[in-house]
PDB file with SEQRES, HELIX, SHEET and CRYST1 records, atoms N, CA, C and O in Angstrom:
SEQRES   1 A   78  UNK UNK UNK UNK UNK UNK UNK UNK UNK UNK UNK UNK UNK          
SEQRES   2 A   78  UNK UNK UNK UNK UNK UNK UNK UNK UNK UNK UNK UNK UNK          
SEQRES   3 A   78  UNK UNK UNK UNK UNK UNK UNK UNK UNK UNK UNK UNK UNK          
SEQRES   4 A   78  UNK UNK UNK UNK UNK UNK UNK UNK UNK UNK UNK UNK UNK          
SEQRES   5 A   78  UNK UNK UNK UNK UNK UNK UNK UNK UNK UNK UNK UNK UNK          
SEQRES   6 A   78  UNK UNK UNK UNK UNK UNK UNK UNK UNK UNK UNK UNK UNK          
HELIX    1 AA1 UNK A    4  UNK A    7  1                                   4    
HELIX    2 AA2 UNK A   13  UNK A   27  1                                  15    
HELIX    3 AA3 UNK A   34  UNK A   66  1                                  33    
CRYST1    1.000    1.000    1.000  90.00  90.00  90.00 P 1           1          
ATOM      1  N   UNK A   1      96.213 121.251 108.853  1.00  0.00           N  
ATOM      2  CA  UNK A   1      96.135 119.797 109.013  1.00  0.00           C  
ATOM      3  C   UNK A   1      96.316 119.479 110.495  1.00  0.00           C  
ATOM      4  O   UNK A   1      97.210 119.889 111.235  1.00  0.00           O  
ATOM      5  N   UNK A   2      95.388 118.743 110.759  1.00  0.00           N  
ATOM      6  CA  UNK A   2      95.869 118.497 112.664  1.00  0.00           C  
ATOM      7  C   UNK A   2      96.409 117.343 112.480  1.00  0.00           C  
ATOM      8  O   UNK A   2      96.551 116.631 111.486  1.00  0.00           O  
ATOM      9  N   UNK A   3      96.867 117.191 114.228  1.00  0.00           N  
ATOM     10  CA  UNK A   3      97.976 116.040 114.644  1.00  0.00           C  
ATOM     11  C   UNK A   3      97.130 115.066 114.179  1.00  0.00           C  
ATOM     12  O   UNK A   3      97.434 114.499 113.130  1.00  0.00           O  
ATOM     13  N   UNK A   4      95.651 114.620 115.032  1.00  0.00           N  
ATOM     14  CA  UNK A   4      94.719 113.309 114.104  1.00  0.00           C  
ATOM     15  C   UNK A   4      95.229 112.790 112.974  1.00  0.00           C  
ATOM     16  O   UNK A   4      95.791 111.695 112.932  1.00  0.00           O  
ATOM     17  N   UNK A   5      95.042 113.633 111.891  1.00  0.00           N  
ATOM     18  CA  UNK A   5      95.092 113.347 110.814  1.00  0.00           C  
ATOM     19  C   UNK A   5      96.617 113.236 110.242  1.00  0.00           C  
ATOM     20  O   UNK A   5      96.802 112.770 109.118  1.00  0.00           O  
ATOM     21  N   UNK A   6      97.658 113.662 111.021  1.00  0.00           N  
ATOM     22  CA  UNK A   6      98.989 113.766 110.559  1.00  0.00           C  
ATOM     23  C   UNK A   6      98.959 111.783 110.944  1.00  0.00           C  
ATOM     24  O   UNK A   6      99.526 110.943 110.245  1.00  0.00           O  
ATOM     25  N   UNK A   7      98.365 111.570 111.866  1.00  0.00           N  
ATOM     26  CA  UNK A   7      98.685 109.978 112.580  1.00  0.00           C  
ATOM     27  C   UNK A   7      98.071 109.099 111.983  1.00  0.00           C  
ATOM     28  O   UNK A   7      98.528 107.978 112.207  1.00  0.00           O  
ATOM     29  N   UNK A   8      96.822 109.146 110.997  1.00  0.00           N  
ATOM     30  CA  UNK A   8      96.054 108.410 110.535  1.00  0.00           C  
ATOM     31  C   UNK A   8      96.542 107.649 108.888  1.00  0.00           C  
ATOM     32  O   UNK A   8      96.583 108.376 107.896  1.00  0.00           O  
ATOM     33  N   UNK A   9      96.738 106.787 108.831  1.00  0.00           N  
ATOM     34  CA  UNK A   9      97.313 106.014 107.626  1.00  0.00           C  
ATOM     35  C   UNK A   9      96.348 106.192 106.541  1.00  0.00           C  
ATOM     36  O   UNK A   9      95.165 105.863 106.630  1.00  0.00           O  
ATOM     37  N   UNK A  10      96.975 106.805 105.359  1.00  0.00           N  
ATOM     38  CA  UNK A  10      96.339 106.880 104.291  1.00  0.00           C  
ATOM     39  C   UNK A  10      95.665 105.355 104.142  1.00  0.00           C  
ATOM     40  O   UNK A  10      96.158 104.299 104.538  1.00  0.00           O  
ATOM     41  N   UNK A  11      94.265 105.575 103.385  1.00  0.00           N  
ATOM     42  CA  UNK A  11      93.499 104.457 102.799  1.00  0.00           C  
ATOM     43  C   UNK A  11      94.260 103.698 101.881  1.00  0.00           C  
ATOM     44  O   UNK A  11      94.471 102.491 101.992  1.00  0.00           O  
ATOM     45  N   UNK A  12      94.558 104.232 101.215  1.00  0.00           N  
ATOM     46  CA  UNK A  12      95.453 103.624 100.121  1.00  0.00           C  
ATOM     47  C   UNK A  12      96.954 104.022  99.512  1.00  0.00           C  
ATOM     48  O   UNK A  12      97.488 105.062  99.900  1.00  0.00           O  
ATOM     49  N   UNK A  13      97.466 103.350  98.763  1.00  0.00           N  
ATOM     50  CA  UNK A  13      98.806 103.358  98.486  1.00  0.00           C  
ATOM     51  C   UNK A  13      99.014 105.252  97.207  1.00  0.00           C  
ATOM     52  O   UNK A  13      99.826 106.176  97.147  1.00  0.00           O  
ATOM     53  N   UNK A  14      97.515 104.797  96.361  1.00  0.00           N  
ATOM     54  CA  UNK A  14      97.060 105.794  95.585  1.00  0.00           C  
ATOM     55  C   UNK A  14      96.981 107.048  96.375  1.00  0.00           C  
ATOM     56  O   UNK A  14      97.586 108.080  96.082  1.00  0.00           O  
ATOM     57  N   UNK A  15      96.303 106.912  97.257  1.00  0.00           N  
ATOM     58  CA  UNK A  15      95.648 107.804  98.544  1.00  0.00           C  
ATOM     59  C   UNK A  15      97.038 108.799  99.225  1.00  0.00           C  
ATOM     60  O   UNK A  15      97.185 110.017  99.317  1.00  0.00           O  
ATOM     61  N   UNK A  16      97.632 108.007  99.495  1.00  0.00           N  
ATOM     62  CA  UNK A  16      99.000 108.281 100.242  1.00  0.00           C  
ATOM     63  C   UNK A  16      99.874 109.330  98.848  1.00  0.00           C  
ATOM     64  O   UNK A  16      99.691 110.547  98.828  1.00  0.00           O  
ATOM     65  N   UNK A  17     100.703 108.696  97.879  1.00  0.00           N  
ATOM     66  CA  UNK A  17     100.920 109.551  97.333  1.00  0.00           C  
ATOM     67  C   UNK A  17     100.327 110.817  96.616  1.00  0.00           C  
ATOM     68  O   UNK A  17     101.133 111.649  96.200  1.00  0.00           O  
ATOM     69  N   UNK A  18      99.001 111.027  96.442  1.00  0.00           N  
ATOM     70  CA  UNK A  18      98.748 111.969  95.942  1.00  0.00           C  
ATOM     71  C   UNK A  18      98.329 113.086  96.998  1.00  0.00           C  
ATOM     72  O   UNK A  18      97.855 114.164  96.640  1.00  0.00           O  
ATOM     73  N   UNK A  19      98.574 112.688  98.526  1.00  0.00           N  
ATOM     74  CA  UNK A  19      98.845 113.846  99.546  1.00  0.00           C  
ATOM     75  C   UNK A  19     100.053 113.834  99.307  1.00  0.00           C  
ATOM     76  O   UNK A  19     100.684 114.874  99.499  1.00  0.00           O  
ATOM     77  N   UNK A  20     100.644 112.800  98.879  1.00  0.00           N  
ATOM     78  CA  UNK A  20     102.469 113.395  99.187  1.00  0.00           C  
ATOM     79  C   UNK A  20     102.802 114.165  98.222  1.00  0.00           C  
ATOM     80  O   UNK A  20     103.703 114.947  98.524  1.00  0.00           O  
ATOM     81  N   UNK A  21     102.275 114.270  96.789  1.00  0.00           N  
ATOM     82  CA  UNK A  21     102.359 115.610  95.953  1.00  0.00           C  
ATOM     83  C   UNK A  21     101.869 116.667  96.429  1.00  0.00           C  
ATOM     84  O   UNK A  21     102.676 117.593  96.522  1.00  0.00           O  
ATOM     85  N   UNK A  22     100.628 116.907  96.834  1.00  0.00           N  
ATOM     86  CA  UNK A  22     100.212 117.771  97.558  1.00  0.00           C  
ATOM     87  C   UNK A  22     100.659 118.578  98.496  1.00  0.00           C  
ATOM     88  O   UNK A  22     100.332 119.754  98.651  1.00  0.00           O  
ATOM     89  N   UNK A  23     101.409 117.956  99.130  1.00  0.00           N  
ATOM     90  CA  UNK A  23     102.224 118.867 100.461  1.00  0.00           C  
ATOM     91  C   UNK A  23     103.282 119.312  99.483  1.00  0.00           C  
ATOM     92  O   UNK A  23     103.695 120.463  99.623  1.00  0.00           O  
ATOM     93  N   UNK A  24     103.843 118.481  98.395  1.00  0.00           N  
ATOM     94  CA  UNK A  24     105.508 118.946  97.888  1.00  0.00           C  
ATOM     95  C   UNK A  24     105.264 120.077  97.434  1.00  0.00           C  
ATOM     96  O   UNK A  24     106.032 121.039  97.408  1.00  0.00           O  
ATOM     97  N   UNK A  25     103.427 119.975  96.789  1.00  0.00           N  
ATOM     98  CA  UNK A  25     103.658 121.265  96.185  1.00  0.00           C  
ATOM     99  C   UNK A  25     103.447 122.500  96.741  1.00  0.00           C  
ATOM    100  O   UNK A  25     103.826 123.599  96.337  1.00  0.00           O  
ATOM    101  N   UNK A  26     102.728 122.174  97.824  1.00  0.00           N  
ATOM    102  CA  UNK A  26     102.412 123.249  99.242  1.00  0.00           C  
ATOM    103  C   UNK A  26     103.627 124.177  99.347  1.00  0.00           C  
ATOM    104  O   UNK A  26     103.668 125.403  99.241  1.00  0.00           O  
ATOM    105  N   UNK A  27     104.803 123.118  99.628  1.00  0.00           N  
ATOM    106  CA  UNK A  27     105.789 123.271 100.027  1.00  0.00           C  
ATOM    107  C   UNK A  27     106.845 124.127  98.908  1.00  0.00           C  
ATOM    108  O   UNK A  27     107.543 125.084  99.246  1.00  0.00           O  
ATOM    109  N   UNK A  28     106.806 123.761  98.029  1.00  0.00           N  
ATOM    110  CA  UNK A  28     107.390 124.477  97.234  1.00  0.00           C  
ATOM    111  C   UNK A  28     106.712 125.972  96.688  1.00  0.00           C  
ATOM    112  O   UNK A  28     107.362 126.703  95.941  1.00  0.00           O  
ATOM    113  N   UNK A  29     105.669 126.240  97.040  1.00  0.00           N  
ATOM    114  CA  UNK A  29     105.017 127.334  96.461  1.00  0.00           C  
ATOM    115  C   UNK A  29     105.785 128.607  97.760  1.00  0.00           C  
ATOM    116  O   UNK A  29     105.667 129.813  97.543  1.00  0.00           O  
ATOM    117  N   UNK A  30     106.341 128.214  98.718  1.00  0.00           N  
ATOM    118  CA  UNK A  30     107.375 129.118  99.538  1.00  0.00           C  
ATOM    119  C   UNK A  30     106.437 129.869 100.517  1.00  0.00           C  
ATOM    120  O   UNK A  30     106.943 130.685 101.288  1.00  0.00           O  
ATOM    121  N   UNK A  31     104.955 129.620 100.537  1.00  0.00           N  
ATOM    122  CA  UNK A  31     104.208 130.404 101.694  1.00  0.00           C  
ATOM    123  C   UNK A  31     103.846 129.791 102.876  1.00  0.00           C  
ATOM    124  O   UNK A  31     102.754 130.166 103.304  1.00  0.00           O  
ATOM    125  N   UNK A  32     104.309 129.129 103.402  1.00  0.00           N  
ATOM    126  CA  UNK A  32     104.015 127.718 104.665  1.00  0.00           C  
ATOM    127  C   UNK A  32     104.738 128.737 105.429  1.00  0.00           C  
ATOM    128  O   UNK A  32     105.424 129.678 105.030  1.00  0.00           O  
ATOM    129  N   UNK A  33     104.404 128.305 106.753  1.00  0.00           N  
ATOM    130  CA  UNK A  33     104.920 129.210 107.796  1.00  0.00           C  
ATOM    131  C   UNK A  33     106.417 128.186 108.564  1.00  0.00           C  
ATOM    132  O   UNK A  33     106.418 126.973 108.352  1.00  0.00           O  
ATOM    133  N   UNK A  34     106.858 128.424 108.885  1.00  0.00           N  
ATOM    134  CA  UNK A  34     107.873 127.183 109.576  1.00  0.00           C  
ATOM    135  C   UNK A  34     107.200 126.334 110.513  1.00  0.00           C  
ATOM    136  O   UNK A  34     107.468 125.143 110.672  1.00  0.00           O  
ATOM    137  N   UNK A  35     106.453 126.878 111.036  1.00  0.00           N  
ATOM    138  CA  UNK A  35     105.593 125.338 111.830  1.00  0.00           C  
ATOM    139  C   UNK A  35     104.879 124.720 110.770  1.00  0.00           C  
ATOM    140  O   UNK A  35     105.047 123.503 110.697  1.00  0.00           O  
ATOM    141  N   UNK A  36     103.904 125.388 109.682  1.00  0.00           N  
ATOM    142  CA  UNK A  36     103.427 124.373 108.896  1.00  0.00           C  
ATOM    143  C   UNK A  36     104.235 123.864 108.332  1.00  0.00           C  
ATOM    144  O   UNK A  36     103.856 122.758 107.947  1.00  0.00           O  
ATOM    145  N   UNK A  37     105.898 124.254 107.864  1.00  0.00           N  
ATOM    146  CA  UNK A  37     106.918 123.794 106.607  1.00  0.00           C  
ATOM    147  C   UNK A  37     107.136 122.190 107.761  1.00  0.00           C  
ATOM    148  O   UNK A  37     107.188 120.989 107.498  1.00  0.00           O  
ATOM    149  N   UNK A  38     107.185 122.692 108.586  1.00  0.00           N  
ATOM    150  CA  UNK A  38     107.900 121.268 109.803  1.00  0.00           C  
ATOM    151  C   UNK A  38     107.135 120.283 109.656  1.00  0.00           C  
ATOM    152  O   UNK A  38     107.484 119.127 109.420  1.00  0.00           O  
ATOM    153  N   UNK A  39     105.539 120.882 109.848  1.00  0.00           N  
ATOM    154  CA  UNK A  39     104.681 119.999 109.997  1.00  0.00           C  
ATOM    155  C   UNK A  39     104.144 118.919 108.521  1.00  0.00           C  
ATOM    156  O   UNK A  39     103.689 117.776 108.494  1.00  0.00           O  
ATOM    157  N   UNK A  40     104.492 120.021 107.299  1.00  0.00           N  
ATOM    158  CA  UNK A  40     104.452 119.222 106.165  1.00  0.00           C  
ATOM    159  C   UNK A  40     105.422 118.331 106.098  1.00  0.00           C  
ATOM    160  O   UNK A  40     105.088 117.148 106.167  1.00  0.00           O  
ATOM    161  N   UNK A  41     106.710 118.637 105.963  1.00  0.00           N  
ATOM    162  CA  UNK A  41     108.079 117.672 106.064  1.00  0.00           C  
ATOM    163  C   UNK A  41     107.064 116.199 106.919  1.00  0.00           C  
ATOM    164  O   UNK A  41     106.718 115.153 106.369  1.00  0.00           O  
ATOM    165  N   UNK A  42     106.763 116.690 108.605  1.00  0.00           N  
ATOM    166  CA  UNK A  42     106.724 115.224 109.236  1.00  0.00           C  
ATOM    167  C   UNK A  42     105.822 114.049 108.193  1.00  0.00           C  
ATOM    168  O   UNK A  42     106.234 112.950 107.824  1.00  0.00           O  
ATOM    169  N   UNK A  43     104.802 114.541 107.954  1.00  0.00           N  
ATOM    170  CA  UNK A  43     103.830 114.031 107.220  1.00  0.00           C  
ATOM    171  C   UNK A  43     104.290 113.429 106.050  1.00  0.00           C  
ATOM    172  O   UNK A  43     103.861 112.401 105.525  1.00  0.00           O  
ATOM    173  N   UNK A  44     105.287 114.223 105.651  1.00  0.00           N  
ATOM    174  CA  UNK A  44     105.771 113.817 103.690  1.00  0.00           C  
ATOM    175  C   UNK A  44     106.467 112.808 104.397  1.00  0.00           C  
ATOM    176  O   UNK A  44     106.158 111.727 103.896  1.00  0.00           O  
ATOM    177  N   UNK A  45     107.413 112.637 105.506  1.00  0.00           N  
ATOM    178  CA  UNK A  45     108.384 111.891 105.473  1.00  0.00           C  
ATOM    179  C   UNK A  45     107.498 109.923 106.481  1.00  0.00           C  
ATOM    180  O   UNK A  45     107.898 108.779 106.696  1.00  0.00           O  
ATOM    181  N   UNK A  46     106.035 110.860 106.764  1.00  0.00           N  
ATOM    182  CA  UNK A  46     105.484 109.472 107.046  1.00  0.00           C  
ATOM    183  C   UNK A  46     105.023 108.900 105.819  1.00  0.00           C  
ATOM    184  O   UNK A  46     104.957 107.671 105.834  1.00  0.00           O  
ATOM    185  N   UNK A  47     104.708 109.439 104.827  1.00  0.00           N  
ATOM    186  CA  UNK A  47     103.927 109.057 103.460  1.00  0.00           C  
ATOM    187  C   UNK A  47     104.802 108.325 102.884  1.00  0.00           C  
ATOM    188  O   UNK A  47     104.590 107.168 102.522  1.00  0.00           O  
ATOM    189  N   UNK A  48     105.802 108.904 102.757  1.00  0.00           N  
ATOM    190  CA  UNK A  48     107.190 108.449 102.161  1.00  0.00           C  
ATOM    191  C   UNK A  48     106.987 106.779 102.444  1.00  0.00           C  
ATOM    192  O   UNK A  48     106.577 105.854 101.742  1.00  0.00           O  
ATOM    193  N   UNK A  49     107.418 106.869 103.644  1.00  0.00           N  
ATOM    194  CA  UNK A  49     107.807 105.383 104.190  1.00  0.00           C  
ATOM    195  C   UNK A  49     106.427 104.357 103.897  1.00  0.00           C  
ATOM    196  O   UNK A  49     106.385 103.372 103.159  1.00  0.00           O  
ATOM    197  N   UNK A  50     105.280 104.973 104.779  1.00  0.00           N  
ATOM    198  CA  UNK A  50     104.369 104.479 103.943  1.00  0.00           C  
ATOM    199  C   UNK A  50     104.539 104.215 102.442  1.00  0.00           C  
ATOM    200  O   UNK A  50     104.823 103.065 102.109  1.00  0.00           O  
ATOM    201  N   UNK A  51     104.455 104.770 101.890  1.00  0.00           N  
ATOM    202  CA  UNK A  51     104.406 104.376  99.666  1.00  0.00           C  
ATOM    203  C   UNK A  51     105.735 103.151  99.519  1.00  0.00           C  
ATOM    204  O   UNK A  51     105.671 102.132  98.832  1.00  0.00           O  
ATOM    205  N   UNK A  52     106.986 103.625 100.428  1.00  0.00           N  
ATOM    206  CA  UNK A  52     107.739 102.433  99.905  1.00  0.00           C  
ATOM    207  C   UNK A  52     107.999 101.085 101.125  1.00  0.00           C  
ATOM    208  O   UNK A  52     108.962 100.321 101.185  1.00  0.00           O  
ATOM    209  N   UNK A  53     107.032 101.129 101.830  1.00  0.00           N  
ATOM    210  CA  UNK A  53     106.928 100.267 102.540  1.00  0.00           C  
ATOM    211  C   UNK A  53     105.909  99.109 101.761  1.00  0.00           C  
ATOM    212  O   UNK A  53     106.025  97.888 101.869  1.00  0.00           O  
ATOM    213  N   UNK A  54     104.790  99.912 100.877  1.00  0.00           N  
ATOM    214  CA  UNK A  54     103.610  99.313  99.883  1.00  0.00           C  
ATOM    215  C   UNK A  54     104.399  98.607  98.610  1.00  0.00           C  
ATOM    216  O   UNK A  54     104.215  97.459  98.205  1.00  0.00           O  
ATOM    217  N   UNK A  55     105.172  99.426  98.168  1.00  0.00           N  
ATOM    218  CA  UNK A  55     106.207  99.101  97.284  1.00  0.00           C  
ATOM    219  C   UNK A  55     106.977  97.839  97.522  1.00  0.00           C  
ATOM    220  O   UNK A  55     107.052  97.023  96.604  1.00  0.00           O  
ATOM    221  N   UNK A  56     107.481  97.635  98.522  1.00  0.00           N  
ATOM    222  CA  UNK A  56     108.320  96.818  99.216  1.00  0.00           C  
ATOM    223  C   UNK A  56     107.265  95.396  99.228  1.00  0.00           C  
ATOM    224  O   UNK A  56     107.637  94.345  98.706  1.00  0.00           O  
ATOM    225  N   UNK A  57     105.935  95.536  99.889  1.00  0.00           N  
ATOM    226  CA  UNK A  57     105.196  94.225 100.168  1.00  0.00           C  
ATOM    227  C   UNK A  57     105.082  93.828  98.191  1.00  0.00           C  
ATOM    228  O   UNK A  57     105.718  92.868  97.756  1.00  0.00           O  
ATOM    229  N   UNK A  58     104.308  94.614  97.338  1.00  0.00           N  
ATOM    230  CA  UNK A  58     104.225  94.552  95.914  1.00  0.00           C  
ATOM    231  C   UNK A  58     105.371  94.056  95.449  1.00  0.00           C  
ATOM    232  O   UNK A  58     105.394  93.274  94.498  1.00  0.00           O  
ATOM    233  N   UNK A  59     106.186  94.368  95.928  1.00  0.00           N  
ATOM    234  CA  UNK A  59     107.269  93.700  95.202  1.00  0.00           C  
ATOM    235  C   UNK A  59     107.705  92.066  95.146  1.00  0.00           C  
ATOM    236  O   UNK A  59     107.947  91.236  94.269  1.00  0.00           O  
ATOM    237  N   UNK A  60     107.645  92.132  96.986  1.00  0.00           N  
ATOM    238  CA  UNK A  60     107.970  90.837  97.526  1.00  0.00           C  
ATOM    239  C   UNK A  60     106.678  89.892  96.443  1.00  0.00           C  
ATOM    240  O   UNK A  60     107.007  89.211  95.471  1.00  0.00           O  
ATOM    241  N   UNK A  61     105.393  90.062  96.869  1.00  0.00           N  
ATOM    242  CA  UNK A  61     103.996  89.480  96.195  1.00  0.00           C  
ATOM    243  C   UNK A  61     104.559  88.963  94.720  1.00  0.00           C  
ATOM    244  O   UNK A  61     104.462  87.851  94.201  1.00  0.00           O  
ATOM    245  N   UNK A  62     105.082  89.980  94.315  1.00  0.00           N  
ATOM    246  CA  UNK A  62     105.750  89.829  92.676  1.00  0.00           C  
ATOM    247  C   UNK A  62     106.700  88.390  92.335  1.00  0.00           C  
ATOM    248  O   UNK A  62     106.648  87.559  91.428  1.00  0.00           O  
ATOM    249  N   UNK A  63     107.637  88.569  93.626  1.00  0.00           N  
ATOM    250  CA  UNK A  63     108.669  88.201  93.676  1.00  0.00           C  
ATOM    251  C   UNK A  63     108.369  86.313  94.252  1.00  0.00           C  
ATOM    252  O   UNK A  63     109.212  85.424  94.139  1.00  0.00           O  
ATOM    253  N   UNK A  64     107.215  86.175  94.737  1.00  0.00           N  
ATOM    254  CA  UNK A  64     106.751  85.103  94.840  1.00  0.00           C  
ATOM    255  C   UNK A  64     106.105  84.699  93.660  1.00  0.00           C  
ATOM    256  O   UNK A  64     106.597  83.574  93.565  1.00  0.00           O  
ATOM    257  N   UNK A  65     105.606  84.771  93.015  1.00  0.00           N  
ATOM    258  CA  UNK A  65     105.009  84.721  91.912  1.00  0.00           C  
ATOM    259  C   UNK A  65     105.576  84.344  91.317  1.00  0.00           C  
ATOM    260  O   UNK A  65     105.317  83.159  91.109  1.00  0.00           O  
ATOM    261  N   UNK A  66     106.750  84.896  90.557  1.00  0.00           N  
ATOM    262  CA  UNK A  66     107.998  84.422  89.739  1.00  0.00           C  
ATOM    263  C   UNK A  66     108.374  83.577  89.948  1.00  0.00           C  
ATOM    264  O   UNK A  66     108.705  82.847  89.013  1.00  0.00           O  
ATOM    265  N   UNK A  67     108.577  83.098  91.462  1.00  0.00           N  
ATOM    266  CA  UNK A  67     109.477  82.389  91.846  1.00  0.00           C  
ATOM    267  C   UNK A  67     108.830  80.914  91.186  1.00  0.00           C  
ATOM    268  O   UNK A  67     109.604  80.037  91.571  1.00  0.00           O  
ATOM    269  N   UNK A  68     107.843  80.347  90.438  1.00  0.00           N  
ATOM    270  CA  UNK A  68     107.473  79.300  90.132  1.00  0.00           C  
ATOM    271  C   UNK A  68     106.242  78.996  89.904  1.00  0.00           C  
ATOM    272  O   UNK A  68     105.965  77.844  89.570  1.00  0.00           O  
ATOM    273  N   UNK A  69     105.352  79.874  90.025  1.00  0.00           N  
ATOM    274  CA  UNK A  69     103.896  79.678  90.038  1.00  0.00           C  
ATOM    275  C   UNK A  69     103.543  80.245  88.916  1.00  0.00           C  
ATOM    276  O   UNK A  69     102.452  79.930  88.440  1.00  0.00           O  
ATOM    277  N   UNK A  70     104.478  81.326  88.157  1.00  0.00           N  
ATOM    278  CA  UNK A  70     103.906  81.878  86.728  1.00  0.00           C  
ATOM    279  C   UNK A  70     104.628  81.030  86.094  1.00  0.00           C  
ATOM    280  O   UNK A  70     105.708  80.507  86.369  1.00  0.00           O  
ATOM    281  N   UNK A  71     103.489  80.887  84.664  1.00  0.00           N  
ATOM    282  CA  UNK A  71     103.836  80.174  83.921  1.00  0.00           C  
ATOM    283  C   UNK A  71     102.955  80.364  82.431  1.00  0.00           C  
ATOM    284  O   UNK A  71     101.771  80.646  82.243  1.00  0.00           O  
ATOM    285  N   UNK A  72     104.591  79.953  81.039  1.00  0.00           N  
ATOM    286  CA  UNK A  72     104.170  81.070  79.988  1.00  0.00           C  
ATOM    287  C   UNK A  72     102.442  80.632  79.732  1.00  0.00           C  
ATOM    288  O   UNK A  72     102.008  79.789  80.516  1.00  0.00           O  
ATOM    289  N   UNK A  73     101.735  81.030  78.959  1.00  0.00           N  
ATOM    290  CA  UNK A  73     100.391  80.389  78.705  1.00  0.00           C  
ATOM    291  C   UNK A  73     100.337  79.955  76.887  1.00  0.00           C  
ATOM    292  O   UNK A  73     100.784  80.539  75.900  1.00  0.00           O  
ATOM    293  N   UNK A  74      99.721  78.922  77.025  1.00  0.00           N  
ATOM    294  CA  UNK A  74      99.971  78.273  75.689  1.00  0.00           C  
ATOM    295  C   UNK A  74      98.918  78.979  74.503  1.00  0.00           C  
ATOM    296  O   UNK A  74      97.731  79.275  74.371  1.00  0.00           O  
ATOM    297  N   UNK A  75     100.483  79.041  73.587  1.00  0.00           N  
ATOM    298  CA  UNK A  75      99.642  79.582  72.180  1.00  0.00           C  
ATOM    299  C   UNK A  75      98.782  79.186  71.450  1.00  0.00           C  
ATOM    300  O   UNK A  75      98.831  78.032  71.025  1.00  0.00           O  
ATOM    301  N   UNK A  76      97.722  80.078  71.096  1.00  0.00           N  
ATOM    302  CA  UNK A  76      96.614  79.234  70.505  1.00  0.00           C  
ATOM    303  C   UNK A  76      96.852  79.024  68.727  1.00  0.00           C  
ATOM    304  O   UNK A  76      97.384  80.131  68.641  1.00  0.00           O  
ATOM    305  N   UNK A  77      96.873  78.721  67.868  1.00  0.00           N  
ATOM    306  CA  UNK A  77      96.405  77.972  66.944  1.00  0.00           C  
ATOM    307  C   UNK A  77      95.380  79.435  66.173  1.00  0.00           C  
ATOM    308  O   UNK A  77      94.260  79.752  66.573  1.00  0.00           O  
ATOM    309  N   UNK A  78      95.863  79.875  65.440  1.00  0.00           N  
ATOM    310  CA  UNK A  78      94.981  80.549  64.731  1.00  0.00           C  
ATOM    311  C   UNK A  78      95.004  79.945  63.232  1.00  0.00           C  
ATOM    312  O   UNK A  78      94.261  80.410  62.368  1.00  0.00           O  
TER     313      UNK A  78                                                      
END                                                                             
């Protein structure tokens, strides 16, 4: 994996975690060399923040929503 691509923000939130499984499992399979183990860590630990930084805006979005604008929807009459 080069530096480029270590710097480049996943497309998506989807996008992002399923490299971040990817490296865990890289990583756990015990054959990474210590520069790649380092270099996976940096990456997992940008993804990381990335996914709950996405998490964090989704939430807030949520959290406006609630706050007064949802509302129950009326039962119909069967």
């Amino acid at each position: 994996m080069s530096q480029a691509a270590n710097d480049k923000p996943p497309p998506s939130f989807e996008a992002a975690l399923a490299e971040l499984e990817s490296i865990v499992q890289g990583m756990e399979t015990g054959k990474l060399s210590l520069e790649e183990s380092l270099a996976a860590y940096q990456r997992g630990a940008a993804l990381l923040k990335h996914c709950q930084g996405a998490l964090a805006a989704a939430e807030q979005k949520i959290q406006v929503l609630e706050a007064g604008q949802l509302q129950d929807l009326p039962r119909s009459e069967n």
